[in-house]
Rosetta silent file (secondary structure, phi, psi, omega in degrees, C-alpha in Angstrom):
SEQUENCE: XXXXXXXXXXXXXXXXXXXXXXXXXXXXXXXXXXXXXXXXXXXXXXXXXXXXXXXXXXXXXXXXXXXXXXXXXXXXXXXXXXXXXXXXXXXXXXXXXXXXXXXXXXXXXXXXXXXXXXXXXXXXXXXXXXXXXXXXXXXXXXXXXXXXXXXXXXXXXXXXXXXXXXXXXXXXXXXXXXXXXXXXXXXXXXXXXXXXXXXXXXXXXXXXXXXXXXXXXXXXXXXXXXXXXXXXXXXXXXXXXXXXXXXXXXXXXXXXXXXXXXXXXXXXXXXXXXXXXXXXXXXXXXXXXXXXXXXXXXXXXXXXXXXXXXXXXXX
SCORE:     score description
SCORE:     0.000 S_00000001
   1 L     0.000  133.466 -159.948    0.000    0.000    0.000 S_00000001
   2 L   -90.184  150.191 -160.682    1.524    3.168   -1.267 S_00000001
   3 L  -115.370  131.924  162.173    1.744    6.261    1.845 S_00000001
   4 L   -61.388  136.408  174.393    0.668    9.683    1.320 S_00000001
   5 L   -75.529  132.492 -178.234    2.924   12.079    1.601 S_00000001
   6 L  -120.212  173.530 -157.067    1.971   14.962    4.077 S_00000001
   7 H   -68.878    1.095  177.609    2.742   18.330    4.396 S_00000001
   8 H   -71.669  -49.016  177.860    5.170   16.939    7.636 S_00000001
   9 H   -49.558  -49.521 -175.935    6.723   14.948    5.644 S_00000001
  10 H   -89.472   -3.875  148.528    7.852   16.867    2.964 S_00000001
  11 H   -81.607    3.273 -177.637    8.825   19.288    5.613 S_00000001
  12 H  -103.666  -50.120  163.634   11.054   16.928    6.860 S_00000001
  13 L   -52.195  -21.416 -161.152   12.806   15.931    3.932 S_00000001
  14 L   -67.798  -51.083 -156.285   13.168   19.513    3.077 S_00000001
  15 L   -72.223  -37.919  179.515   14.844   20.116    6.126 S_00000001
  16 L  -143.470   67.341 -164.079   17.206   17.427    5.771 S_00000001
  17 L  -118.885   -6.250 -156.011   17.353   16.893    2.027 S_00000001
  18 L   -96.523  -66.503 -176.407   21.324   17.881    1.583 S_00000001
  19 L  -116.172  162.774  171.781   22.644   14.716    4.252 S_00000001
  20 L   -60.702  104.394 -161.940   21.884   11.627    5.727 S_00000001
  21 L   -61.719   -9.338 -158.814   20.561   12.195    9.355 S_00000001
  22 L  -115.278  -31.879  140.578   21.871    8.594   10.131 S_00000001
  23 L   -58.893  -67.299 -130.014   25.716    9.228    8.738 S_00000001
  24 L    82.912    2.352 -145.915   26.177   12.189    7.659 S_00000001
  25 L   -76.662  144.018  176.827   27.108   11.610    4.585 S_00000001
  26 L   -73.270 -155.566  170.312   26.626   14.504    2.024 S_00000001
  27 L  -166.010  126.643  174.448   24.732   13.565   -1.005 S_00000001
  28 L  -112.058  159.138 -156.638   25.572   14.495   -4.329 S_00000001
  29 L   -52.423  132.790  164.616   23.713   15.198   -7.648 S_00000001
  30 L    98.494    8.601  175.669   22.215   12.147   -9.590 S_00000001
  31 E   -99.504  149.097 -178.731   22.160   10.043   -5.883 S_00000001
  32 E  -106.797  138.805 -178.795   19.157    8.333   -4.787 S_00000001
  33 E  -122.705  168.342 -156.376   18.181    9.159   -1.472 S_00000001
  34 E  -140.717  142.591  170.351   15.437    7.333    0.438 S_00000001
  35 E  -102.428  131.141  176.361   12.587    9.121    3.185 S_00000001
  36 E  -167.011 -172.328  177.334   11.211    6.950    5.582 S_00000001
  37 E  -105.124  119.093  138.064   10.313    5.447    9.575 S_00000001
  38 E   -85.821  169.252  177.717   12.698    3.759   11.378 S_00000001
  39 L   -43.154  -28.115  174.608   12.002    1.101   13.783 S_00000001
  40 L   -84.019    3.824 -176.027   11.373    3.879   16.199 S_00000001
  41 L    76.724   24.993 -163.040    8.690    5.489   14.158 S_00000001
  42 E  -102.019  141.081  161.190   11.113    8.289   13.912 S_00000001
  43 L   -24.172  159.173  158.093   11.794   10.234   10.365 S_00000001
  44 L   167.046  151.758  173.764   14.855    9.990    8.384 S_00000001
  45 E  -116.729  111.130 -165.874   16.454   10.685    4.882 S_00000001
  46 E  -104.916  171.135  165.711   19.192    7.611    4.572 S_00000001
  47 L  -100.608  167.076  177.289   21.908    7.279    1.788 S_00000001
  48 L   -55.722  -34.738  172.701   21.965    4.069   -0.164 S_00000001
  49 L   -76.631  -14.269  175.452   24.474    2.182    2.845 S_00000001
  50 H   -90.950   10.501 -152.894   21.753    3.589    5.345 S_00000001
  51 H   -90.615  -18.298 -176.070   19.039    2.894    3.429 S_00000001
  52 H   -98.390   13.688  152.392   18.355   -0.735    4.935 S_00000001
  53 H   -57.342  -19.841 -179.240   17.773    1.229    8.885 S_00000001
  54 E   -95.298  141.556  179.021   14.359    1.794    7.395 S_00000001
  55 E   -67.497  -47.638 -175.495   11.577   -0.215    8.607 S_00000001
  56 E  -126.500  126.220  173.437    8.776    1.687    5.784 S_00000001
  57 E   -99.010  138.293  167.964   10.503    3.594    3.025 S_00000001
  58 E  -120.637    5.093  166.772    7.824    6.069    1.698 S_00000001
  59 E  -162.765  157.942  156.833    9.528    7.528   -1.444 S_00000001
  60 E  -104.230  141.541 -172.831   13.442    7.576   -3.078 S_00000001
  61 E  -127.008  165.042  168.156   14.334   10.803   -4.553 S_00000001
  62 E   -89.105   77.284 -175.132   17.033   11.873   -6.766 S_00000001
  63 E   -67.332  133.116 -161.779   19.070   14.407   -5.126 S_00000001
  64 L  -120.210  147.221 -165.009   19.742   17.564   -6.872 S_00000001
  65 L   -86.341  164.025  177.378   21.856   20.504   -5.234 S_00000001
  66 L   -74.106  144.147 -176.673   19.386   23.813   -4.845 S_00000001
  67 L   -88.713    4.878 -170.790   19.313   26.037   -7.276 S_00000001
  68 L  -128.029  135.745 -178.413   19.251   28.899   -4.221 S_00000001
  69 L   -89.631  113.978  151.672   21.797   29.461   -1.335 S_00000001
  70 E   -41.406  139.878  163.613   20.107   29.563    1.924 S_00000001
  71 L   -78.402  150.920 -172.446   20.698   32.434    4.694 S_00000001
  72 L   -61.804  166.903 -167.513   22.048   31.404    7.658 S_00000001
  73 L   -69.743  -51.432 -160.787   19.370   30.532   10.263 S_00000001
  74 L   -79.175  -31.761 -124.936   20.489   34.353   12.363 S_00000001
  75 L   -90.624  154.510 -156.082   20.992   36.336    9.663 S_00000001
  76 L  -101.959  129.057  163.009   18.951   39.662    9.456 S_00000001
  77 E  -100.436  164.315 -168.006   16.689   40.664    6.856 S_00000001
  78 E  -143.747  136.629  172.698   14.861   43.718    6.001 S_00000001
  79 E  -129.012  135.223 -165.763   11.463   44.779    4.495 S_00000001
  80 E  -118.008  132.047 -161.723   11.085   48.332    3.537 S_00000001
  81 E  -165.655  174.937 -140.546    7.584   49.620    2.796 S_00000001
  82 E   -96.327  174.702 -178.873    5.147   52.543    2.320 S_00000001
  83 H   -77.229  -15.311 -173.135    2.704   52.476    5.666 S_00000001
  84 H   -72.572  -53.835  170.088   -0.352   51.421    3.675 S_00000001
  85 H   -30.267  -49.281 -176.146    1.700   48.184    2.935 S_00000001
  86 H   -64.834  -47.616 -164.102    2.693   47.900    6.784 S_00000001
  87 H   -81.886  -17.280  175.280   -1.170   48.241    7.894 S_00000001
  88 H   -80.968  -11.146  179.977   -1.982   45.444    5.283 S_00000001
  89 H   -67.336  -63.199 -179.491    0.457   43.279    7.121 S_00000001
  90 H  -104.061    6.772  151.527   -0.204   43.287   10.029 S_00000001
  91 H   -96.613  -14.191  159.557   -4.460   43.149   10.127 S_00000001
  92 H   -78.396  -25.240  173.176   -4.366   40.519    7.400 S_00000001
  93 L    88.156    9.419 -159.127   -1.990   38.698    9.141 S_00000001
  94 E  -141.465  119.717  168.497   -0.921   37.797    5.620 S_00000001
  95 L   -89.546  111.252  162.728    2.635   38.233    3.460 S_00000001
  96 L   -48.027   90.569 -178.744    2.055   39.407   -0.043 S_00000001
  97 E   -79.919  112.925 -172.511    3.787   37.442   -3.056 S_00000001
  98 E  -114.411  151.953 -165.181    3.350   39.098   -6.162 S_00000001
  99 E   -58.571  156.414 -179.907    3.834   37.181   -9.714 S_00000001
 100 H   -70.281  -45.905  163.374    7.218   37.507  -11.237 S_00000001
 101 H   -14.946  -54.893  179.815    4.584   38.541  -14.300 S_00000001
 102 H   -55.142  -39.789 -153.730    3.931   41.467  -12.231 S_00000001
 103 L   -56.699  159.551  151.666    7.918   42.718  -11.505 S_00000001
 104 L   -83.854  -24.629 -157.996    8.813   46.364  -13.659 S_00000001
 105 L   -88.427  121.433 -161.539   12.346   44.067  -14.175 S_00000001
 106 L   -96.569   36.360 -175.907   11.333   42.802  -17.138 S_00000001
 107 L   -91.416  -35.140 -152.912   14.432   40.363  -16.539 S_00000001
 108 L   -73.628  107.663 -164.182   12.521   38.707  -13.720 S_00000001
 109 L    96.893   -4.138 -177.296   12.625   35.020  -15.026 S_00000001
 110 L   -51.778  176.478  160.950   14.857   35.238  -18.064 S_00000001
 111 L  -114.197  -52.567  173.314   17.328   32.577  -18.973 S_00000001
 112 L  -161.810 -152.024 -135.469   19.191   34.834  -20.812 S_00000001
 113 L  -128.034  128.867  176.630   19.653   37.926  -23.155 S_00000001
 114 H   -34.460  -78.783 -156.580   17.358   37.669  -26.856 S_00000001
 115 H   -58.642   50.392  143.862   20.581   37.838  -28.927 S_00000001
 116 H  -164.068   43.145  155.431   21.837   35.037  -27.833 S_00000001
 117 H   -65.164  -18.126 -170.324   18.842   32.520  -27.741 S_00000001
 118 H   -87.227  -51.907  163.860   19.957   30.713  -30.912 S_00000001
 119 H   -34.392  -54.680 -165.632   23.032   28.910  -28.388 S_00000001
 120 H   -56.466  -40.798  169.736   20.337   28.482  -26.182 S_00000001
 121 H   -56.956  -51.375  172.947   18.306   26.944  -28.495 S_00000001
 122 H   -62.587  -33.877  161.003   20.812   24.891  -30.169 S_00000001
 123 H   -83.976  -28.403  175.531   21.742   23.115  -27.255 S_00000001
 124 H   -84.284    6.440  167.318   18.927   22.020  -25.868 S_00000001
 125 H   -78.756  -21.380 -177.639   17.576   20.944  -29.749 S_00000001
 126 H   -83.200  -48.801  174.467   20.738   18.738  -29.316 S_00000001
 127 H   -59.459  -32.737  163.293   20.040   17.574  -25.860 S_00000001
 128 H   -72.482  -19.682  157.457   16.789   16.521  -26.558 S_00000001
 129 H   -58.027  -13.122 -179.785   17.806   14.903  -29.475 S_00000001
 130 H  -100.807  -27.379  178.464   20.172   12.483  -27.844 S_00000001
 131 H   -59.816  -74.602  176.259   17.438   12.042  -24.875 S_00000001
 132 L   -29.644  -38.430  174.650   15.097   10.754  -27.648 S_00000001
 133 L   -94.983   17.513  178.936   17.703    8.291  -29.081 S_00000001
 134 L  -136.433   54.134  175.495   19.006    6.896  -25.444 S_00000001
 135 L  -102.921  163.260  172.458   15.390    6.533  -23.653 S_00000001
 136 L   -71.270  176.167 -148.032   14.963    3.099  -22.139 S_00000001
 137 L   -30.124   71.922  127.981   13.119    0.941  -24.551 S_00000001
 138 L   -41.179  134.531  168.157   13.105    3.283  -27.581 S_00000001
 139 L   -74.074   41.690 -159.700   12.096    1.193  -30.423 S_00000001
 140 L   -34.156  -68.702 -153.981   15.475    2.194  -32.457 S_00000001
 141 L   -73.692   39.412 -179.021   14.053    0.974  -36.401 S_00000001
 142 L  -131.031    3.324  171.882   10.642    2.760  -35.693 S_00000001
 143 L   -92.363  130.235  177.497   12.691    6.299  -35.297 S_00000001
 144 L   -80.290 -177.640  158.230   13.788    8.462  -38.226 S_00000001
 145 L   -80.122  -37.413 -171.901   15.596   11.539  -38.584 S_00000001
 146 L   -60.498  -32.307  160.892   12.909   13.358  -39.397 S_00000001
 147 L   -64.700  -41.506  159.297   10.746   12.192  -36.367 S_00000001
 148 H   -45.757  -53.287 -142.019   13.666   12.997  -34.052 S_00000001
 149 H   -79.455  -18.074 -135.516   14.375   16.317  -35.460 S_00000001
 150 H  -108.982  -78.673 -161.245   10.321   16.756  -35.428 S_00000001
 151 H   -55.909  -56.174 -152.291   10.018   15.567  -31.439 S_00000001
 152 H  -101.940   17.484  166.183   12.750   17.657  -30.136 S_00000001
 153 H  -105.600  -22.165 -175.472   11.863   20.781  -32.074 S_00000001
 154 H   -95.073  -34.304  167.747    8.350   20.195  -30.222 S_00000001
 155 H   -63.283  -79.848 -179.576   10.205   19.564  -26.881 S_00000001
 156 H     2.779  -71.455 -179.219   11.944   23.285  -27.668 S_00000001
 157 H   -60.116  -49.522 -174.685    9.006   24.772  -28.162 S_00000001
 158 H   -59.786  -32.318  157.831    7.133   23.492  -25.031 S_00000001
 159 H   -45.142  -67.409 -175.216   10.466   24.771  -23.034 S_00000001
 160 H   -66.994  -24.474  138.574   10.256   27.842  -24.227 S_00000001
 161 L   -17.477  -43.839 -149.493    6.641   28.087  -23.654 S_00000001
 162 L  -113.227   -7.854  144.085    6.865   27.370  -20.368 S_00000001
 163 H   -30.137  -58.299 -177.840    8.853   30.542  -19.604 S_00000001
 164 H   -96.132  -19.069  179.213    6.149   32.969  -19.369 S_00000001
 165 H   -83.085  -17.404 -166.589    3.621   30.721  -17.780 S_00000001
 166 H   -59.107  -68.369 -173.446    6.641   29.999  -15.021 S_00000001
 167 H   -17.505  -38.834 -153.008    6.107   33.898  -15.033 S_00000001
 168 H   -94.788  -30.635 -151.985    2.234   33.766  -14.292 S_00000001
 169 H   -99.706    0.787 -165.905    2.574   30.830  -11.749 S_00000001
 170 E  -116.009  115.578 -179.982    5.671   32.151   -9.451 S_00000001
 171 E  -136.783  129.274  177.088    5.086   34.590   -7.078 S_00000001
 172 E  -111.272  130.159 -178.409    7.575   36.306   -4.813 S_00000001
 173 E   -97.757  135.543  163.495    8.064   38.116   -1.332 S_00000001
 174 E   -83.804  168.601  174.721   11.320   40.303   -1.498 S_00000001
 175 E  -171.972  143.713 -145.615   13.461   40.847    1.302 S_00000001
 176 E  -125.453  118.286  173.837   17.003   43.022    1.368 S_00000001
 177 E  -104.157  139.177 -157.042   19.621   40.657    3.649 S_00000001
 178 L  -165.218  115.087  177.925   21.860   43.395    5.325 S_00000001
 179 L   -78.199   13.572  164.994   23.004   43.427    9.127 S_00000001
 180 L  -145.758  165.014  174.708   22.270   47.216    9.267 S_00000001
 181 L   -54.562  161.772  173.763   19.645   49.727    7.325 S_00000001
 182 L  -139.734  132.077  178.152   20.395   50.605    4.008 S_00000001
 183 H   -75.096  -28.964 -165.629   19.677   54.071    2.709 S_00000001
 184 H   -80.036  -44.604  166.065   19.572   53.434   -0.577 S_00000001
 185 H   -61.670  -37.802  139.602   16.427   50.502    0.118 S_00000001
 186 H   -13.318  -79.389 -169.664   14.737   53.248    2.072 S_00000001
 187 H   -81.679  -25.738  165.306   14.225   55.429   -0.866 S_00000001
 188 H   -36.085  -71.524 -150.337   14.002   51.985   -3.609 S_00000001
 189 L  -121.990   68.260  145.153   10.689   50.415   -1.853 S_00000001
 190 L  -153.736  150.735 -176.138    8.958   53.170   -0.340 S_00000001
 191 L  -106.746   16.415 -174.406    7.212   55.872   -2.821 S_00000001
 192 L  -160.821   59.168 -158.871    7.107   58.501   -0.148 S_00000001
 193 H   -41.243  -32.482  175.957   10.357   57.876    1.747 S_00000001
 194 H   -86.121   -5.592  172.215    9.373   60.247    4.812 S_00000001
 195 H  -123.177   46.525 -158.832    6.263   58.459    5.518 S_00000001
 196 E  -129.338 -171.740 -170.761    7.700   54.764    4.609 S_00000001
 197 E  -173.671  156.615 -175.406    9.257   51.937    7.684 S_00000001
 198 E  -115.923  118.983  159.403   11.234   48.512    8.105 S_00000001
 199 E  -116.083  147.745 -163.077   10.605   45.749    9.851 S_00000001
 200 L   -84.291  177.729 -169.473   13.520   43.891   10.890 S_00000001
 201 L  -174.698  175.681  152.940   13.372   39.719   10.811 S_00000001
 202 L  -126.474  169.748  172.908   15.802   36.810   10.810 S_00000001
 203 H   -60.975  -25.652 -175.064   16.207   34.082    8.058 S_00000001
 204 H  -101.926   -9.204  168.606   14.606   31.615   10.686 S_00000001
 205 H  -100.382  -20.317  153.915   11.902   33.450   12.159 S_00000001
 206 H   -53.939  -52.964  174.366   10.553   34.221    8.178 S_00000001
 207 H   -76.038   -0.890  161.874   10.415   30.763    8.333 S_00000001
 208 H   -65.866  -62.231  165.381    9.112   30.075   11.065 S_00000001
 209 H   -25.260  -61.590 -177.401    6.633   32.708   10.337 S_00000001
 210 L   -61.278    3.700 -165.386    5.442   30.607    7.458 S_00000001
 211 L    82.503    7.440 -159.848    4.936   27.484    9.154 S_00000001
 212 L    39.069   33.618 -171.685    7.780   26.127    7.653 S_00000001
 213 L   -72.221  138.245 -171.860    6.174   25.395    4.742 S_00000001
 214 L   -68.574    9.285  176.137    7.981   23.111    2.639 S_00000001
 215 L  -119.488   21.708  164.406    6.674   24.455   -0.430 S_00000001
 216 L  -102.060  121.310  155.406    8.123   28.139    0.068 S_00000001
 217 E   -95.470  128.538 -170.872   11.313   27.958   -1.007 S_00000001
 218 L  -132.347   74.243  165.680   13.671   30.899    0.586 S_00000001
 219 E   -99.291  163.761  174.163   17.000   31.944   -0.610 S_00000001
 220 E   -45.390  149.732  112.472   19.880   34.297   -1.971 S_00000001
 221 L   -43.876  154.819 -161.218   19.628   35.939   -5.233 S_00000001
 222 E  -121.689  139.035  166.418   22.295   35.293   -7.732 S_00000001
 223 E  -143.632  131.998 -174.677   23.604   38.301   -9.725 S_00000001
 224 E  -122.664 -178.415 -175.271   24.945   37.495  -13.211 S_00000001
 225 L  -104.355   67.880  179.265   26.313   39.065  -16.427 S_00000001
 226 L   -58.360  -21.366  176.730   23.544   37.617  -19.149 S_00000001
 227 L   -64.820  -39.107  151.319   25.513   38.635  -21.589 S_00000001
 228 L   -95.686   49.947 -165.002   27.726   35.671  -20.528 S_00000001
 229 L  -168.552  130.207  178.879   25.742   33.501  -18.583 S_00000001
 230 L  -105.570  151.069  159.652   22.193   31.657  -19.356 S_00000001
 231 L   -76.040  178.501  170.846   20.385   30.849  -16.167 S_00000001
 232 L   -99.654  163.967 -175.269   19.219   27.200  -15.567 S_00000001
 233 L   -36.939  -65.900 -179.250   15.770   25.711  -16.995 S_00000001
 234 L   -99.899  -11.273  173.035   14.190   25.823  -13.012 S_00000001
 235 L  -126.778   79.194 -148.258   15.954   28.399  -11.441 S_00000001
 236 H   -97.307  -23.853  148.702   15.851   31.166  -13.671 S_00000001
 237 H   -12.438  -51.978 -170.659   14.002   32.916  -10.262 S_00000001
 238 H   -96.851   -5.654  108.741   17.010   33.007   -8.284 S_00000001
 239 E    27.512   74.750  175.669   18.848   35.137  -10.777 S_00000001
 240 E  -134.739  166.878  167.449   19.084   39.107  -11.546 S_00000001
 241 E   -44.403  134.676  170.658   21.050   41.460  -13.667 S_00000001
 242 H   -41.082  -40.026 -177.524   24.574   42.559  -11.967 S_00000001
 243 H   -59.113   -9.290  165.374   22.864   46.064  -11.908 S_00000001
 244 H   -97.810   17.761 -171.778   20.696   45.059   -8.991 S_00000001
 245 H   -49.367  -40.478 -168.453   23.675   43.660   -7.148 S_00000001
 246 H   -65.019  -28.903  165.817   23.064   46.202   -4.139 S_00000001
 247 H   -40.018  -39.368  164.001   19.967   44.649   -3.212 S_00000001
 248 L    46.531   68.952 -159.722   21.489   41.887   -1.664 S_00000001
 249 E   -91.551  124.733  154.205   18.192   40.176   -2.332 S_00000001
 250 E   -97.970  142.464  158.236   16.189   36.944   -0.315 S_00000001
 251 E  -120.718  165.121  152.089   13.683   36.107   -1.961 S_00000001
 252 E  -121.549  168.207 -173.154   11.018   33.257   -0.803 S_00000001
 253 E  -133.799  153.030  168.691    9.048   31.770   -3.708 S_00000001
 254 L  -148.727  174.713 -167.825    5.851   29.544   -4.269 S_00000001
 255 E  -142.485  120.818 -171.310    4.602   28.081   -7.165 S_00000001
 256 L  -129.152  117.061 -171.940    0.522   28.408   -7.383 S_00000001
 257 L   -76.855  -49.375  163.995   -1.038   26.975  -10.678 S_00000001
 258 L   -82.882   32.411  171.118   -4.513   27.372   -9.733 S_00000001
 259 L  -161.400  148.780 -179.298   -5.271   31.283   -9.948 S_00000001
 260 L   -85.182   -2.070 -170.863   -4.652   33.853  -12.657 S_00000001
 261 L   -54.963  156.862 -168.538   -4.049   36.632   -9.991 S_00000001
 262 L   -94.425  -17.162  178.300   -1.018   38.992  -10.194 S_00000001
 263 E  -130.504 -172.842 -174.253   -0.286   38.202   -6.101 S_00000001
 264 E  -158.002  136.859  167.861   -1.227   35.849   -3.479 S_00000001
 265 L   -83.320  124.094  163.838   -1.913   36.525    0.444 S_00000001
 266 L  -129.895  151.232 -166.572    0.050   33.293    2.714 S_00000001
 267 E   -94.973  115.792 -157.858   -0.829   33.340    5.993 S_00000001
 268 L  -152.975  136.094  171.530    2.136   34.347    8.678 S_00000001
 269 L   -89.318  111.848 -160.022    2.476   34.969   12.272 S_00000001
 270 L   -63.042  -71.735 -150.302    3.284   38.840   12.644 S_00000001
 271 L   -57.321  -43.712  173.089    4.573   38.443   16.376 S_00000001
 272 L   -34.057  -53.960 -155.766    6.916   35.487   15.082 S_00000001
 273 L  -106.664 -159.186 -155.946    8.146   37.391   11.832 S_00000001
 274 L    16.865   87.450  172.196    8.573   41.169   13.743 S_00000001
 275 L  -114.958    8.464 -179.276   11.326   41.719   15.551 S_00000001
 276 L  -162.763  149.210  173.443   11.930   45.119   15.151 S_00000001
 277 E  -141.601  132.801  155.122    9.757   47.738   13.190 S_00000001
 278 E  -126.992  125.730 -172.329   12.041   51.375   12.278 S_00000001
 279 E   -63.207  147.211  151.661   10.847   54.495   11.057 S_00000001
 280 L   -23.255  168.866 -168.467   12.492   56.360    8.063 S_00000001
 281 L  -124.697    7.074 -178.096   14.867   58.262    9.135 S_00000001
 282 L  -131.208   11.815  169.542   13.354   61.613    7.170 S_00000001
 283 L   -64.418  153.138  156.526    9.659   60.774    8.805 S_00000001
 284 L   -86.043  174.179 -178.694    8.563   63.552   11.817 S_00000001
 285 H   -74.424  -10.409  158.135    7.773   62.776   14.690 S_00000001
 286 H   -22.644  -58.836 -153.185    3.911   62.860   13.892 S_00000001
 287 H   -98.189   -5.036  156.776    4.396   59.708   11.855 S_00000001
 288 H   -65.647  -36.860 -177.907    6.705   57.961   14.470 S_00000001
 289 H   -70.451  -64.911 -159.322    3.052   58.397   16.790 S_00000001
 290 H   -47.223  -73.770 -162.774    0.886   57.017   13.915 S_00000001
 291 H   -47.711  -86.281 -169.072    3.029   53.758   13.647 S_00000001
 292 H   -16.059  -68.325 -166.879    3.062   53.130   17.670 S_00000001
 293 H   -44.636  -44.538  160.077   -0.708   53.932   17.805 S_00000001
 294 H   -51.063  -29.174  160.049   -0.934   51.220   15.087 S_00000001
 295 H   -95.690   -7.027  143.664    0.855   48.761   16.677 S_00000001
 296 H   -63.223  -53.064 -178.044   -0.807   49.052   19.862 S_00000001
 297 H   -49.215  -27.613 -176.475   -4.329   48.647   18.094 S_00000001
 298 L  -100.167   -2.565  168.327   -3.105   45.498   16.661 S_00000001
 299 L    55.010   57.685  143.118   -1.071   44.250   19.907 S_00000001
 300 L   -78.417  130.517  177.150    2.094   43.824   18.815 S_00000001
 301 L  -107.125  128.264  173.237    4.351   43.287   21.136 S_00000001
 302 L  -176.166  123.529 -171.978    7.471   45.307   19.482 S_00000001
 303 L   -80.973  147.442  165.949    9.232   48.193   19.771 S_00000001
 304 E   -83.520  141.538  152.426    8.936   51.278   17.320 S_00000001
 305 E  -123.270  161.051  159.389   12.084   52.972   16.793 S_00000001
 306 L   -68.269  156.354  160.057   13.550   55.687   14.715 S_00000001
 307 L   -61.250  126.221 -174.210   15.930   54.610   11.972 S_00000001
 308 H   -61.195   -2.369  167.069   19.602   53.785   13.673 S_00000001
 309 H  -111.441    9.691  148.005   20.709   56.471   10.749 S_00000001
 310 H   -73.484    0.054  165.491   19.440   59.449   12.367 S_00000001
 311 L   -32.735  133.471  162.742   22.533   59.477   14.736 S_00000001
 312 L  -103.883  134.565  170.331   23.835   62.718   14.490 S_00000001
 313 L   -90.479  169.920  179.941   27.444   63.401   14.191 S_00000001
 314 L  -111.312 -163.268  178.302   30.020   65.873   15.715 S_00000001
 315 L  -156.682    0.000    0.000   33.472   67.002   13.834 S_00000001
């Protein structure tokens, strides 16, 4: 009898998907790895010599390295936003992901730069062409050329296809990783920089926030050069132009199939995910009152501060 997988489960491998909880052993790309109960009814993800500690195996996976570098469990993140944003936060009780469809970077999902799609193209017209002649029981005398060249011009297209719906189905919360404020993210993601605010986080209480759902994925950004560098197939997401480099961007990602919407609402625990909230540093003190009063009505327990870059100096 085959076992469903729940969402515990797959929060467990997730958790422990890089080594073998029973070794250590690291596990490298193209190895089958195997989730199951030991005899103690306890979890585990074995390697192939650990693999006969399980009592019930309930799936083997193929381990593949991430296409995204995790933040360290401590490390501090920052969301910088206009107050309307802030008040949607914390009475829905909800973090906004909005489709990569959605972004102004109209980079957000490439693989790489137009002029130089026909390499892109050309290899993967080849790679599917050799996948078609090496499949396990291929019929060899019932394939042509023409049927090859036919199927893997039709794989091509369905790749490339699948680009812009990745676009419609991927939706992303931003997040600037930075052990101090950054002035320059201040005036980026707020449209009225004297009435805008930060709340401070860690990598592990956003996840935590989230439930730890295993089907948010939460990592670095990547910043490349497209003119010499294609992204990969799935993680063209974790990705941006060198010219955002400053960003020093987490993102977390989901992938939702069923709705045509340009965002999504997930469900988050504000006291969990708030560990700091700081005003602009060019707000008055007016708008330092409005945020407290707001975060009393909604019983936060957190302190409001000023922005740590209103220090004044002497000479």
């Amino acid at each position: 009898m085959s076992i469903k997988i729940t969402k515990e489960m797959s929060r467990f491998y997730k958790e422990h998907r890089h080594e073998c909880t029973n070794c250590g052993y690291i596990f490298k790309n193209d190895e089958r790895t195997h989730l199951g109960y030991l005899s103690n009814k306890q979890l585990a993800v074995l390697c192939n010599k650990c693999s006969y500690l399980l009592e019930k195996t309930i799936v083997n996976y193929i381990h593949f390295d991430d296409e995204y570098e995790e933040p360290l469990k401590n490390d501090i993140l920052w969301r910088y936003m206009d107050l309307p944003k802030f008040i949607s936060l914390i009475s829905r009780k909800e973090l906004y992901f909005a489709s990569a469809n959605s972004f102004e970077d109209i980079f957000e999902g490439a693989k790489g730069i137009l002029d130089k799609k026909d390499k892109w193209d050309s290899f993967y017209l080849d790679f599917f062409e050799k996948a078609i002649l090496t499949a396990p029981f291929q019929v060899q005398n019932e394939l042509t050329i023409e049927k090859v060249k036919a199927d893997s011009e039709r794989l091509l297209k369905q790749l490339n296809e699948s680009g812009n719906l990745q676009r419609k189905y991927t939706f992303i919360s931003c997040w600037h990783l930075n052990e101090y404020e950054s002035e320059a993210m201040w005036k980026l993601y707020s449209k009225d920089v004297s009435n805008a605010l930060a709340i401070k986080t860690t990598f592990g209480n956003l996840y935590e926030a989230l439930g730890q759902n295993p089907y948010i994925d939460i990592g670095k950004v990547k910043y490349i050069d497209y003119k010499k560098h294609f992204t990969s197939v799935n993680g063209a997401f974790w990705y941006k132009r060198k010219s955002f480099e400053h960003e020093k961007e987490v993102r977390a990602i989901i992938r939702k199939h069923d709705t045509k919407a340009n965002g999504i609402y997930v469900p988050i625990d504000i006291n969990k995910l708030i560990l700091g909230i700081y005003v602009s540093p060019y707000a008055q003190e007016w708008f330092v009152d409005v945020v407290k009063s707001i975060v009393r009505k909604y019983r936060l327990d957190v302190t409001v501060s000023y922005s740590q870059m209103l220090a004044k100096p002497f000479y």
